[in-house]
PyMOL Python script that loads the backbone (N, CA, C, O; Angstrom):
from pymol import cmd

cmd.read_pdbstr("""\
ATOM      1  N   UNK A   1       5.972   7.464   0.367  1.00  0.00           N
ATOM      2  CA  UNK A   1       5.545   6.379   1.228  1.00  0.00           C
ATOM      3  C   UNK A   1       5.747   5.079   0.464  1.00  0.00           C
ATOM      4  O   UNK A   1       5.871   5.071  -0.761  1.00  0.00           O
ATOM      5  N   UNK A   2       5.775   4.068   1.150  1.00  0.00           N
ATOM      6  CA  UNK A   2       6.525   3.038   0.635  1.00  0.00           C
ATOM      7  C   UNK A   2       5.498   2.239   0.746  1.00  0.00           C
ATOM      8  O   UNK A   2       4.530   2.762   1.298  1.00  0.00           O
ATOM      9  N   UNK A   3       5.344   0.919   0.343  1.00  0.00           N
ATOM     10  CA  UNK A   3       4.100  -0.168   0.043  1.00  0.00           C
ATOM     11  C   UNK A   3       4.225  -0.945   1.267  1.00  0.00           C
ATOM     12  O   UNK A   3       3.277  -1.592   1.711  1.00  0.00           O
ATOM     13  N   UNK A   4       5.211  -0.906   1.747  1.00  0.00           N
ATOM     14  CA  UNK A   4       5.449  -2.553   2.853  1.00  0.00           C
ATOM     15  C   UNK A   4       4.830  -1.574   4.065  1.00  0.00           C
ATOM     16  O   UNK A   4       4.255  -2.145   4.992  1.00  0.00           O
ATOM     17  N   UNK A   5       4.964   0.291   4.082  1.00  0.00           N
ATOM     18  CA  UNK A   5       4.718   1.167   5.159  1.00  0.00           C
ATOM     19  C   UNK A   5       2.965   0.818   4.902  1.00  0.00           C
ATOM     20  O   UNK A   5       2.519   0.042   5.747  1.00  0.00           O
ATOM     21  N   UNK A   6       2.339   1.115   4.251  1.00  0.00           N
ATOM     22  CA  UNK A   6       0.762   0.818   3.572  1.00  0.00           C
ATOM     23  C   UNK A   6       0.238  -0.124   4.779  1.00  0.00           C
ATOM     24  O   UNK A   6      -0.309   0.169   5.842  1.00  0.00           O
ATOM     25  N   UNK A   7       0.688  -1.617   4.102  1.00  0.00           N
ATOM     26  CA  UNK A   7       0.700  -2.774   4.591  1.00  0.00           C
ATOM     27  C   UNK A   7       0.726  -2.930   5.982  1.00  0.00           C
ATOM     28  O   UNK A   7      -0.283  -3.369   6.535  1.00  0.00           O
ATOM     29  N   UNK A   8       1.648  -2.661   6.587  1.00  0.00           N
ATOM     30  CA  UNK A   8       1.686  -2.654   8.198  1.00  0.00           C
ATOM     31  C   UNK A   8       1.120  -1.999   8.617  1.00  0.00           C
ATOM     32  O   UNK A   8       0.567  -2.357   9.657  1.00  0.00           O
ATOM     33  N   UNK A   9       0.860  -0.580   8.101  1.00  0.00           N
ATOM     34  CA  UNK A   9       0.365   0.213   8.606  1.00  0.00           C
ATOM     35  C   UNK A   9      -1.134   0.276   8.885  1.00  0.00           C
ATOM     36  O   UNK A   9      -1.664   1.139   9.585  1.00  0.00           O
ATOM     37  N   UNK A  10      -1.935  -0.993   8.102  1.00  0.00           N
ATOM     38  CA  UNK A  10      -3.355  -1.405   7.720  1.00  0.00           C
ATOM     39  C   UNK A  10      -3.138  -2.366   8.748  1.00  0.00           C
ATOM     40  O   UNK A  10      -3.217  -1.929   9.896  1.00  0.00           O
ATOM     41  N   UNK A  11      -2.905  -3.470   8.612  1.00  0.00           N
ATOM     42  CA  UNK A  11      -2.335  -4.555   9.538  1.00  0.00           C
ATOM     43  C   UNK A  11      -2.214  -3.724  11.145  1.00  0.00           C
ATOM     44  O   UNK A  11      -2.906  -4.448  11.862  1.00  0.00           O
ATOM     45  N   UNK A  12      -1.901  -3.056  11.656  1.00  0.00           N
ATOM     46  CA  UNK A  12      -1.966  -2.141  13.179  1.00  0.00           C
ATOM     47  C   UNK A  12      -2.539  -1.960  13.242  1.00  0.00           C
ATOM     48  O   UNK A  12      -3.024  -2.212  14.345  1.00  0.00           O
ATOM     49  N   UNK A  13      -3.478  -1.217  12.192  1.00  0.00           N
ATOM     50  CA  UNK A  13      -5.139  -1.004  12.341  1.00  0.00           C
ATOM     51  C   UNK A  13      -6.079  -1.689  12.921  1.00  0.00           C
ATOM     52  O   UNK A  13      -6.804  -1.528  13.904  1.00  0.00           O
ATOM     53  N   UNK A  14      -5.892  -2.667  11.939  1.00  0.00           N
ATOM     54  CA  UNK A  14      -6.729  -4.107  12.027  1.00  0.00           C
ATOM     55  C   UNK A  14      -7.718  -4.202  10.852  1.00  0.00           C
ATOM     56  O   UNK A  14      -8.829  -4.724  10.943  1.00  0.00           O
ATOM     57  N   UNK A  15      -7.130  -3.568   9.578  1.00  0.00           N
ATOM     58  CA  UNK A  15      -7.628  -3.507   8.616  1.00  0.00           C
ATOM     59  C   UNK A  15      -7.114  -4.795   7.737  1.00  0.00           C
ATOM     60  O   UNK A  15      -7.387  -4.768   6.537  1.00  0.00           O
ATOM     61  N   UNK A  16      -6.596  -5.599   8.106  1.00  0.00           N
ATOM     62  CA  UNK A  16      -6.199  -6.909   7.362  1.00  0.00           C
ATOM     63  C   UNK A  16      -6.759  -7.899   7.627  1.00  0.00           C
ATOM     64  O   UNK A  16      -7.435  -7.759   8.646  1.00  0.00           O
ATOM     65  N   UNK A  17      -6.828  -9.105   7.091  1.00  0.00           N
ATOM     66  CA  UNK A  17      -7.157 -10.490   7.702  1.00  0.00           C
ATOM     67  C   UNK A  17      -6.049 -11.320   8.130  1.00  0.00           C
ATOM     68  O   UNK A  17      -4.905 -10.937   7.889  1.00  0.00           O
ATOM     69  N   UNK A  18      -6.266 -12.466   8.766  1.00  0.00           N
ATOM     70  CA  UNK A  18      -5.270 -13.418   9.815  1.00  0.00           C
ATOM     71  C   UNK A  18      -4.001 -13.452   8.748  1.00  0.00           C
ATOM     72  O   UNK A  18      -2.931 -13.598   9.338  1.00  0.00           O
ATOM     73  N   UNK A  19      -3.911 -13.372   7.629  1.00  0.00           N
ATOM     74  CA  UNK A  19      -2.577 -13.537   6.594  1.00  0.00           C
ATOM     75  C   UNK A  19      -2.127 -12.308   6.468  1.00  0.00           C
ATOM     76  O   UNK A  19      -1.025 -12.081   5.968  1.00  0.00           O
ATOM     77  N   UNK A  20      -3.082 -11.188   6.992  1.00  0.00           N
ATOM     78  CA  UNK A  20      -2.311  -9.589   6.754  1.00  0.00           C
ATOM     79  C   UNK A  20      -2.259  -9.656   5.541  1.00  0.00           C
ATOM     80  O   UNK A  20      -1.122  -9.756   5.080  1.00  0.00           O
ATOM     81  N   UNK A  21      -3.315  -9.632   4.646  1.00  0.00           N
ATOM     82  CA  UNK A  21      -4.070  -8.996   3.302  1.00  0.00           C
ATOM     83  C   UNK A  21      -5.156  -8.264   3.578  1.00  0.00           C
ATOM     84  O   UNK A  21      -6.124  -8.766   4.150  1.00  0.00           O
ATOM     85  N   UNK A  22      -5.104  -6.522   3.064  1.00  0.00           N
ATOM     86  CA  UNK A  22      -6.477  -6.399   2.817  1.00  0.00           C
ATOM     87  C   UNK A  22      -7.611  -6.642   2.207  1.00  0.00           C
ATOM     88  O   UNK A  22      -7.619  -7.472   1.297  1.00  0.00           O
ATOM     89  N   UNK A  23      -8.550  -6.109   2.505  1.00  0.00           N
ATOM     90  CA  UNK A  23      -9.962  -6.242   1.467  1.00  0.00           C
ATOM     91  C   UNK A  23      -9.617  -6.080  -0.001  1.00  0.00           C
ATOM     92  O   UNK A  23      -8.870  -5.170  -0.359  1.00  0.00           O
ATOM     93  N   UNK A  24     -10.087  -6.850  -0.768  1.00  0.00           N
ATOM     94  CA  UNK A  24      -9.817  -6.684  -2.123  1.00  0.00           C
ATOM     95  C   UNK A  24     -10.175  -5.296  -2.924  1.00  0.00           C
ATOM     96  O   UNK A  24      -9.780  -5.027  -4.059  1.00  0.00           O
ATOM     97  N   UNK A  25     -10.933  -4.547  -2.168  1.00  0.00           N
ATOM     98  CA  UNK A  25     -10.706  -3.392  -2.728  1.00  0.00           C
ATOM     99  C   UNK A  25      -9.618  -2.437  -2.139  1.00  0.00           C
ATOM    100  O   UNK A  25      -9.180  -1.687  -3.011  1.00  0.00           O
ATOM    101  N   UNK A  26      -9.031  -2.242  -0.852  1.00  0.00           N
ATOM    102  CA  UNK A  26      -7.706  -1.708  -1.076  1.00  0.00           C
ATOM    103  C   UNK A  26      -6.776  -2.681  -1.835  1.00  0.00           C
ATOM    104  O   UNK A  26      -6.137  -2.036  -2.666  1.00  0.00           O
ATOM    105  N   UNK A  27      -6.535  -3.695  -1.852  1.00  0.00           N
ATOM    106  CA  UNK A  27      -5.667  -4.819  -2.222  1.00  0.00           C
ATOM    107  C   UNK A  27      -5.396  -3.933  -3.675  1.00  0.00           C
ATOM    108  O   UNK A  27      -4.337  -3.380  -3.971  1.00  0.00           O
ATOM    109  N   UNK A  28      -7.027  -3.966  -4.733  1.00  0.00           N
ATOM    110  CA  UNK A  28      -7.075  -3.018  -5.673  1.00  0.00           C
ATOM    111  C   UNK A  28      -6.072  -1.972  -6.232  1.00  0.00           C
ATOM    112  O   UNK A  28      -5.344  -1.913  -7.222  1.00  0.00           O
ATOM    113  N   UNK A  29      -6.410  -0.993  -4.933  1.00  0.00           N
ATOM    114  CA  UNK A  29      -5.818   0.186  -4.811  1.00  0.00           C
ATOM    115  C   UNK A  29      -3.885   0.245  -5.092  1.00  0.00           C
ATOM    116  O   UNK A  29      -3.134   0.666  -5.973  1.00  0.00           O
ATOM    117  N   UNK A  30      -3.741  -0.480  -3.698  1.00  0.00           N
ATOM    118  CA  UNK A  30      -2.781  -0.866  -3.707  1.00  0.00           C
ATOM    119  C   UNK A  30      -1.806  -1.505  -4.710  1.00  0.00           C
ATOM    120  O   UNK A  30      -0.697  -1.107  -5.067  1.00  0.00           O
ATOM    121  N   UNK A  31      -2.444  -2.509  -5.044  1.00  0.00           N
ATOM    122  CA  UNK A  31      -1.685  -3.151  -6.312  1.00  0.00           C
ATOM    123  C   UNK A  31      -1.274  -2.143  -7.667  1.00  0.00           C
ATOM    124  O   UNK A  31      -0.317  -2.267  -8.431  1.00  0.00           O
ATOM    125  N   UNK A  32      -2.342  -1.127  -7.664  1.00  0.00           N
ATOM    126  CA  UNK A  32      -2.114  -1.103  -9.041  1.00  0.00           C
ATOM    127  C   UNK A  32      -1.194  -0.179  -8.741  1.00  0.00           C
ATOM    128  O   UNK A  32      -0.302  -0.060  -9.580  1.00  0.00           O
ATOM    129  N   UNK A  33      -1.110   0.888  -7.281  1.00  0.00           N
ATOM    130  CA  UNK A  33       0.227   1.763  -7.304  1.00  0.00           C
ATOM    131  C   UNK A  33       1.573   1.489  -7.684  1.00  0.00           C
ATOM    132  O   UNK A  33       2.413   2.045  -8.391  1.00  0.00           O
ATOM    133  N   UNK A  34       1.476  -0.167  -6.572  1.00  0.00           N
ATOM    134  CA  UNK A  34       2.666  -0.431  -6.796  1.00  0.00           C
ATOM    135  C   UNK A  34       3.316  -1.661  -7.654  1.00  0.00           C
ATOM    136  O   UNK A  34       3.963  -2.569  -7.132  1.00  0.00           O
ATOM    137  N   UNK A  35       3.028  -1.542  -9.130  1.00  0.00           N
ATOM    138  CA  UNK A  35       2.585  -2.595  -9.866  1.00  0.00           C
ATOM    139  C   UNK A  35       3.903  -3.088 -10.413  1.00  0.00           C
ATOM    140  O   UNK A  35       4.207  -4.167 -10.922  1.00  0.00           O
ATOM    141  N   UNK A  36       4.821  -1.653 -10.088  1.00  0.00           N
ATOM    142  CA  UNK A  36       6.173  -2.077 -10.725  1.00  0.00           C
ATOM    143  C   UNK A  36       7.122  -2.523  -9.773  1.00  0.00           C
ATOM    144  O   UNK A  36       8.259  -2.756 -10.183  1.00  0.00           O
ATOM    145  N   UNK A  37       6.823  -2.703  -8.426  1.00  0.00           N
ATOM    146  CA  UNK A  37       7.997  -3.345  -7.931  1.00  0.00           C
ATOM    147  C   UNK A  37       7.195  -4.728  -6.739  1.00  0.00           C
ATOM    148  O   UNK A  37       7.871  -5.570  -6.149  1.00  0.00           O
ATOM    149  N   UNK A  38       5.930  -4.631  -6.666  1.00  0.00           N
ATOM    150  CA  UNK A  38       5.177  -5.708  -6.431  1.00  0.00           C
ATOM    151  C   UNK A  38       4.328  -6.743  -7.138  1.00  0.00           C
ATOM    152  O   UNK A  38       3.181  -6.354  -7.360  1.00  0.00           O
ATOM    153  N   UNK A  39       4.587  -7.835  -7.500  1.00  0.00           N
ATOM    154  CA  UNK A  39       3.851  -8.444  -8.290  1.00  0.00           C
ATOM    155  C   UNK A  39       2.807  -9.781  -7.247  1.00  0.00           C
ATOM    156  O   UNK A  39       3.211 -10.537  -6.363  1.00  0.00           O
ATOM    157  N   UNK A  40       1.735  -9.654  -7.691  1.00  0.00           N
ATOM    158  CA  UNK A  40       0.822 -10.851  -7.053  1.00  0.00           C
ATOM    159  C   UNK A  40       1.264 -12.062  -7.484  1.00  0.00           C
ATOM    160  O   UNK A  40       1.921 -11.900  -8.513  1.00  0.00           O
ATOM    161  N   UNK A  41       1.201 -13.169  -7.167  1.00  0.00           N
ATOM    162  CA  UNK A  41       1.198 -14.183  -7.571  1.00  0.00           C
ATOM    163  C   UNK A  41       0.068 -14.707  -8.338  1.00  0.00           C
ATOM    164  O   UNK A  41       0.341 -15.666  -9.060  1.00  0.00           O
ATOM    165  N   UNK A  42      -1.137 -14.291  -8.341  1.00  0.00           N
ATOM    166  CA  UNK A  42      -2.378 -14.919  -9.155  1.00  0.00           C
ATOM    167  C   UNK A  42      -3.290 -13.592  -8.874  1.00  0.00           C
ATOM    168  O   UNK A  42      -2.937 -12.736  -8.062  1.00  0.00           O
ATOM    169  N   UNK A  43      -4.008 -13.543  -9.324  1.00  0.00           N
ATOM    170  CA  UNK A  43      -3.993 -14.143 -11.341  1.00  0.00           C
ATOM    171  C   UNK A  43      -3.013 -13.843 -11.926  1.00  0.00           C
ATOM    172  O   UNK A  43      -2.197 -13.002 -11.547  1.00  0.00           O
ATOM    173  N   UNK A  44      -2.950 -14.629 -13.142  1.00  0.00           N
ATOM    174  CA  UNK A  44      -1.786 -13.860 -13.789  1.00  0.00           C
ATOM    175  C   UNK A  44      -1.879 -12.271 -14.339  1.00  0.00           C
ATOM    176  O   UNK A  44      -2.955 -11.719 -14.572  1.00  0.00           O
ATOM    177  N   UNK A  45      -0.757 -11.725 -14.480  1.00  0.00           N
ATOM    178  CA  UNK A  45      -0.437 -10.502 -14.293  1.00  0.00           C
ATOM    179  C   UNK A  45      -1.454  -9.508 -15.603  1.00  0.00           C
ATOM    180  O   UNK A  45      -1.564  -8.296 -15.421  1.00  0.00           O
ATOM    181  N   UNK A  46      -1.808  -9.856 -16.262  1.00  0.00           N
ATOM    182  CA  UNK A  46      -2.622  -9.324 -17.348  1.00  0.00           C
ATOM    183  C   UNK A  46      -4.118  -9.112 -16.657  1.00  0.00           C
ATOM    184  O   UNK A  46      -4.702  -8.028 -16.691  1.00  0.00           O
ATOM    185  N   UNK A  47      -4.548 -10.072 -16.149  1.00  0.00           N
ATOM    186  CA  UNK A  47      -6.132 -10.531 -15.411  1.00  0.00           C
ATOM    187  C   UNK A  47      -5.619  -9.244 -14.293  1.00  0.00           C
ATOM    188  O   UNK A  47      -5.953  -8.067 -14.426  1.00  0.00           O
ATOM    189  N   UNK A  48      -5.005  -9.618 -13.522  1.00  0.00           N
ATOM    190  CA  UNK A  48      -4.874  -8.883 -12.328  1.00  0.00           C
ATOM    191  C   UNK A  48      -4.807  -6.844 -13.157  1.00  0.00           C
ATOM    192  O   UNK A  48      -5.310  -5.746 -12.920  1.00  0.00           O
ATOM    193  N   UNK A  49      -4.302  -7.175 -13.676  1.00  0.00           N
ATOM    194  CA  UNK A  49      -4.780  -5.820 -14.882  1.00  0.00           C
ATOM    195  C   UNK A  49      -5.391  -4.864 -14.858  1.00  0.00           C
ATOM    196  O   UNK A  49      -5.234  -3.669 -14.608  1.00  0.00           O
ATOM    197  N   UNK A  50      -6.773  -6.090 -15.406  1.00  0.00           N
ATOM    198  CA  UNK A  50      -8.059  -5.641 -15.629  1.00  0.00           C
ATOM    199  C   UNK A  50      -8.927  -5.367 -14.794  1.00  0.00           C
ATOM    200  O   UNK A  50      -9.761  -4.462 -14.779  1.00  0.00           O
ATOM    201  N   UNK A  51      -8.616  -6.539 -13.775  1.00  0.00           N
ATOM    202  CA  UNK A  51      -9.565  -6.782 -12.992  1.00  0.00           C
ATOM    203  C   UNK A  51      -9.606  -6.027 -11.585  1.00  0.00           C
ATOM    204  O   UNK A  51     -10.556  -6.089 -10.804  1.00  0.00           O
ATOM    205  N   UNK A  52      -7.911  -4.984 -11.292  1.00  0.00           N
ATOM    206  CA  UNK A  52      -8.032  -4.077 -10.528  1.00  0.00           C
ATOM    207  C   UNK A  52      -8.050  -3.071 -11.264  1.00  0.00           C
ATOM    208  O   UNK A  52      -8.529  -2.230 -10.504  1.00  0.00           O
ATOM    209  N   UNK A  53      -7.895  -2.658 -12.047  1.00  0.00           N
ATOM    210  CA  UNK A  53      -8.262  -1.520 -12.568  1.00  0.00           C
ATOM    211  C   UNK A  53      -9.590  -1.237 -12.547  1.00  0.00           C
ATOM    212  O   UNK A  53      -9.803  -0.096 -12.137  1.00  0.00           O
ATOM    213  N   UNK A  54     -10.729  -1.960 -12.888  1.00  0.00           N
ATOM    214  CA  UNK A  54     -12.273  -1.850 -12.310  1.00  0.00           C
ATOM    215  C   UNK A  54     -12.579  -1.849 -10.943  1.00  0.00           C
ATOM    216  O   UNK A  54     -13.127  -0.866 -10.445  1.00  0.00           O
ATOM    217  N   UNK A  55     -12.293  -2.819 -10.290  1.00  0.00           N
ATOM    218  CA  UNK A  55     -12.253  -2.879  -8.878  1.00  0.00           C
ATOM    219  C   UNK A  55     -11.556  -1.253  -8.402  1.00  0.00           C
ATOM    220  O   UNK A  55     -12.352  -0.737  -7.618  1.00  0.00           O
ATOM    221  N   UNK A  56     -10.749  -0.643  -8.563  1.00  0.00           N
ATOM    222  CA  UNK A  56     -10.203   0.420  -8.593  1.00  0.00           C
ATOM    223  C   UNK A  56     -11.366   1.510  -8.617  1.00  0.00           C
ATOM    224  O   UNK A  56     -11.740   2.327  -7.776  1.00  0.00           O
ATOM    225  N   UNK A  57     -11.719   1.257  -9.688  1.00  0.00           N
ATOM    226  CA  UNK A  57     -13.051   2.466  -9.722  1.00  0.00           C
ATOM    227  C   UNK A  57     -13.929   2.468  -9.269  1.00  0.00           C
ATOM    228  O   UNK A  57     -14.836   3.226  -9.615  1.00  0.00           O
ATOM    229  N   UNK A  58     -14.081   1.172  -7.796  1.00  0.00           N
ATOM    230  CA  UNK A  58     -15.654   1.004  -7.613  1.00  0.00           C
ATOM    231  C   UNK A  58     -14.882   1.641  -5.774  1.00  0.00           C
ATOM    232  O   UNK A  58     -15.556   2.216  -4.920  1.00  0.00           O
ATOM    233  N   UNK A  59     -13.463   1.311  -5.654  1.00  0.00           N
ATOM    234  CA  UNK A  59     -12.912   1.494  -4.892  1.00  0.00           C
ATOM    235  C   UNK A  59     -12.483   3.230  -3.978  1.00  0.00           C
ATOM    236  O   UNK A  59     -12.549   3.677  -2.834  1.00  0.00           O
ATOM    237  N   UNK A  60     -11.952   3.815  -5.658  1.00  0.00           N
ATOM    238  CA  UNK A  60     -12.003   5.768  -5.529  1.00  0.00           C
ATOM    239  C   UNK A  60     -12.959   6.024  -4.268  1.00  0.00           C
ATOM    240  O   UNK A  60     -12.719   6.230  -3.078  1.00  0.00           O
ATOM    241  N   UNK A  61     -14.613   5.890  -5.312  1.00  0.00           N
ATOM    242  CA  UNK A  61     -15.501   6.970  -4.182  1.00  0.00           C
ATOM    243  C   UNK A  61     -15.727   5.968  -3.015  1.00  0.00           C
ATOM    244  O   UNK A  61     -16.831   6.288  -2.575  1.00  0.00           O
ATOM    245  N   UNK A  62     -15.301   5.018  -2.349  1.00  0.00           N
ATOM    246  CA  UNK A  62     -15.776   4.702  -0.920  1.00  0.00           C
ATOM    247  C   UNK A  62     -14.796   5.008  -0.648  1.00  0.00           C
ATOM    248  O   UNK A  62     -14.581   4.328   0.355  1.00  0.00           O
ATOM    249  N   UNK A  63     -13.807   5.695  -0.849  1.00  0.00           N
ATOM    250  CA  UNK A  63     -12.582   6.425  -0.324  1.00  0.00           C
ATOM    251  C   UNK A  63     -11.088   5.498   0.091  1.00  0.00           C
ATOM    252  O   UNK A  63     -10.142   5.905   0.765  1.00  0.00           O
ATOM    253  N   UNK A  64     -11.248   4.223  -0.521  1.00  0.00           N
ATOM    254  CA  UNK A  64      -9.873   3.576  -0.286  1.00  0.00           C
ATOM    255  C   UNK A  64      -8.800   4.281  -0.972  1.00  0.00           C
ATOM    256  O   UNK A  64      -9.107   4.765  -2.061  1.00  0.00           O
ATOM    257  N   UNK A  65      -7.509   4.454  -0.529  1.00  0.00           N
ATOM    258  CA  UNK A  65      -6.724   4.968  -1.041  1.00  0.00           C
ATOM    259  C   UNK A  65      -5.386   3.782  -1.389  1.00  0.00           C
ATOM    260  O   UNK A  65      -5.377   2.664  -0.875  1.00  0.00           O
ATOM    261  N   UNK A  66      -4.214   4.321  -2.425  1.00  0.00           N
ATOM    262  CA  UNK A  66      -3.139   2.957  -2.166  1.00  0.00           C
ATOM    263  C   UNK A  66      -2.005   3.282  -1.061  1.00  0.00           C
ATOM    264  O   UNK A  66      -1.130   2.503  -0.685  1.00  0.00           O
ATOM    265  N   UNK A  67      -2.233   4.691  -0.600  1.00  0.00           N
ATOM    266  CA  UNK A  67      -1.635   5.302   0.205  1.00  0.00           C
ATOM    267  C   UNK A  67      -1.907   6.063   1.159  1.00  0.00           C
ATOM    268  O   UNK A  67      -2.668   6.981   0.854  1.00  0.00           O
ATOM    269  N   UNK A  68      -1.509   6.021   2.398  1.00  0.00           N
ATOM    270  CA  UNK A  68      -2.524   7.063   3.247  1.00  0.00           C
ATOM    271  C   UNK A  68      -1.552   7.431   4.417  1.00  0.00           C
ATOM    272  O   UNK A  68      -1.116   6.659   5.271  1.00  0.00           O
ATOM    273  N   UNK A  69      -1.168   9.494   4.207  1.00  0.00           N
ATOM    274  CA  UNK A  69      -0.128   9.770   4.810  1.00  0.00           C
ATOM    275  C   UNK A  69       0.187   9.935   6.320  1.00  0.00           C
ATOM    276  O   UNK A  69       1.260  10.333   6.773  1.00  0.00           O
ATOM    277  N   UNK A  70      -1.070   9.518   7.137  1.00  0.00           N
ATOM    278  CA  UNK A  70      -1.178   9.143   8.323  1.00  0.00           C
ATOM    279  C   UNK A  70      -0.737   8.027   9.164  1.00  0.00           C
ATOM    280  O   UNK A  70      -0.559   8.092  10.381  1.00  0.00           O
ATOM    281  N   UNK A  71      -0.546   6.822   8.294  1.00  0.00           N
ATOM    282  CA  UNK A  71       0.414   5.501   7.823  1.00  0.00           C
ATOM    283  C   UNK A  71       1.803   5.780   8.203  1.00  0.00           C
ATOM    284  O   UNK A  71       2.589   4.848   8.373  1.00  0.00           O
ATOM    285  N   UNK A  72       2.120   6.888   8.332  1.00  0.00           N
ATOM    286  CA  UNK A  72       3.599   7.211   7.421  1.00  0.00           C
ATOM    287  C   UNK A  72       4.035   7.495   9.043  1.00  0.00           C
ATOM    288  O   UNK A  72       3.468   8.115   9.943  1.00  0.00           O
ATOM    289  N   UNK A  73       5.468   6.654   8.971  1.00  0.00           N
ATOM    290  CA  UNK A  73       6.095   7.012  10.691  1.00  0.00           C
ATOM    291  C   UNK A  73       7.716   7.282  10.211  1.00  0.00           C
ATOM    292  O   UNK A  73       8.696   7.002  10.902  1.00  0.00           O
ATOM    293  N   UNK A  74       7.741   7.789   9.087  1.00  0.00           N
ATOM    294  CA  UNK A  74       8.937   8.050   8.625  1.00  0.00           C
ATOM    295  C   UNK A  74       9.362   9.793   9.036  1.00  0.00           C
ATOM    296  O   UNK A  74       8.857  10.891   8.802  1.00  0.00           O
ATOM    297  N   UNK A  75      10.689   9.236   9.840  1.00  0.00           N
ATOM    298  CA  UNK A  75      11.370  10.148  10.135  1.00  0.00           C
ATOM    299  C   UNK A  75      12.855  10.707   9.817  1.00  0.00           C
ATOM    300  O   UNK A  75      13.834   9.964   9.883  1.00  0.00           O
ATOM    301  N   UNK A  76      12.928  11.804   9.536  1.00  0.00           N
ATOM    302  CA  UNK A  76      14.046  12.038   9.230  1.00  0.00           C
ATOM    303  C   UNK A  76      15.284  11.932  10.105  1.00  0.00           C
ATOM    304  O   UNK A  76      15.119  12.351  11.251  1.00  0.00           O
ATOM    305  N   UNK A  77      16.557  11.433   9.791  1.00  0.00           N
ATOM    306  CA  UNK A  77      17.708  11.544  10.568  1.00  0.00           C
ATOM    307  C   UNK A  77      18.050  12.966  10.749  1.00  0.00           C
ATOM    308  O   UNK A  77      18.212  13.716   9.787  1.00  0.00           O
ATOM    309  N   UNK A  78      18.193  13.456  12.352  1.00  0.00           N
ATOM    310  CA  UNK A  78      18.839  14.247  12.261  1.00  0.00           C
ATOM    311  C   UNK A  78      20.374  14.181  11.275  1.00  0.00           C
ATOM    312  O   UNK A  78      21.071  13.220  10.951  1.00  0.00           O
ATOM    313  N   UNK A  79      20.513  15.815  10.970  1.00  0.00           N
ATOM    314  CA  UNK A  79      21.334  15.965   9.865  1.00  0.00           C
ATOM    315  C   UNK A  79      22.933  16.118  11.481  1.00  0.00           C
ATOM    316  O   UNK A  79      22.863  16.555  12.630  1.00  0.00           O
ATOM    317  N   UNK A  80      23.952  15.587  10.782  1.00  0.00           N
ATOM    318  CA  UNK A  80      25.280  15.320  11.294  1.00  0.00           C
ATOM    319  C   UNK A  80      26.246  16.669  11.203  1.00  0.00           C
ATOM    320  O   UNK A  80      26.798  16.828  10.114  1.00  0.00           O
ATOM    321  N   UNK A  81      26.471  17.521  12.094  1.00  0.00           N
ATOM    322  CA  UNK A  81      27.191  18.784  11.724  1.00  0.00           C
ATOM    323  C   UNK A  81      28.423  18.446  11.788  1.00  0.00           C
ATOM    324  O   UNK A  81      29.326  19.043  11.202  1.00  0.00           O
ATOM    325  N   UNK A  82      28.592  17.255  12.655  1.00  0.00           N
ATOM    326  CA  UNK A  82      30.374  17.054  12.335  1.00  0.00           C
ATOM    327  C   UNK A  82      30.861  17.034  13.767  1.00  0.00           C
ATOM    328  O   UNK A  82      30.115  17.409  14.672  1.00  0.00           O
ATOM    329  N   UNK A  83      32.055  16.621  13.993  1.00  0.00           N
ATOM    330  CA  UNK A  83      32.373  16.321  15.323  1.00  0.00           C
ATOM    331  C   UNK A  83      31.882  17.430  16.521  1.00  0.00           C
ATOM    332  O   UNK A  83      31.805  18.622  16.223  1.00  0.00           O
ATOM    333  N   UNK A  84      31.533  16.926  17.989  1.00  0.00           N
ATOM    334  CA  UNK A  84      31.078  18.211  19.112  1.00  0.00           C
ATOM    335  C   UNK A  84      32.509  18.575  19.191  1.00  0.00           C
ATOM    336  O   UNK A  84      33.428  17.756  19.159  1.00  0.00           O
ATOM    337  N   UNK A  85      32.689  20.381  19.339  1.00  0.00           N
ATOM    338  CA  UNK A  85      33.693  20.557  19.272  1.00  0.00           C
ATOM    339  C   UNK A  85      34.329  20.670  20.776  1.00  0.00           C
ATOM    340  O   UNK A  85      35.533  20.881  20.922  1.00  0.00           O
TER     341      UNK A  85
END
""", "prot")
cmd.dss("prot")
cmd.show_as("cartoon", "prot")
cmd.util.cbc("prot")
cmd.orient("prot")
């Protein structure tokens, strides 16, 4: 599952606010999954660190996740056997 799938997929919900960010504790979650190909803009990247990585743990047991496979509307292409004969 992919991060931008997450995102929208919270956002349909109505789990975002008017900018389509979640609550800072999925935000948490989220961030720290996808830390290597999303970067926040603030705090800087060290702070943002620390400071979801705790947030993270307060996040686990109320059950936020950074991913959630119900989200997921990914479908496979049918596979191509080759011209109808």
């Amino acid at each position: 599952m992919h991060g931008a799938e997450t995102l929208f997929g919270l956002a349909r919900l109505g789990y975002t606010n008017d900018k389509g960010m979640p609550n800072l504790l999925q935000m948490a979650k989220f961030a720290r999954e996808f830390s290597d190909v999303i970067q926040l803009r603030n705090p800087p990247p060290q702070v943002q660190k620390i400071i979801f990585a705790l947030l993270a743990l307060v996040a686990r047991p109320l059950g936020y996740r950074a991913t959630y496979p119900q989200l997921s509307r990914t479908i496979n292409a049918p596979r191509d056997s080759g011209p109808d004969p």
